[in-house]
N, C-alpha and C positions, 0 to 999 in steps of 0.2 A: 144679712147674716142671720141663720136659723136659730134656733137654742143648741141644735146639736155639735155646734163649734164658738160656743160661748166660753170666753177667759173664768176662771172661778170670780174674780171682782166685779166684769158685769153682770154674772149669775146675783153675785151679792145686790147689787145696785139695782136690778133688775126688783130683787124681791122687795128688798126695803122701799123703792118707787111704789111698788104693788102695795105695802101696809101702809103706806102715806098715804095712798089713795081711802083707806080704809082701817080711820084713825080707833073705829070700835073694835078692833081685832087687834090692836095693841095695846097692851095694857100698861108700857114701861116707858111708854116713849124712845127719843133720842136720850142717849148716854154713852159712855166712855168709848166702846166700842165700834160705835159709828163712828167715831173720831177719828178710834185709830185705824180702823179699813181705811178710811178716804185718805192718809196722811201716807198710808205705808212705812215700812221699819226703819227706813233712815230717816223721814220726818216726825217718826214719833220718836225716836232717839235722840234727834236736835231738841224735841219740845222739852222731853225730863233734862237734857242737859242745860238749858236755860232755864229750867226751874231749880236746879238747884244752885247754878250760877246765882243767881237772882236773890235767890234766898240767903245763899254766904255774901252774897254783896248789902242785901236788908241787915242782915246780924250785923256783920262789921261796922255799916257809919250808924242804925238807928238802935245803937244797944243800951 
């Protein structure tokens, strides 16, 4: 598969491979964003809804 019929997510993957390979041209690292590319919108929607699950479950028995 060429680059000229690349999905945009392995264009993404593609790059971010490319700055792992060359950790002196990043200056930020891995953060939020990387997370949520790889998870996609329905698994980053599961992740906040278990975190706020979670969190009214910690409020309610450790109050």
């Amino acid at each position: 598969m060429g680059r000229d019929n690349e999905t945009p997510e392995e264009k993404r993957e593609r790059l971010r491979q490319k700055e792992l390979r060359h950790p002196s041209s990043s200056i930020r690292g891995s953060n939020l964003s990387d997370l949520v590319g790889g998870l996609g919108w329905k698994g980053t929607g599961i992740m906040i809804l278990v975190l706020i699950f979670g969190f009214i479950i910690y409020s309610i028995f450790f109050r």
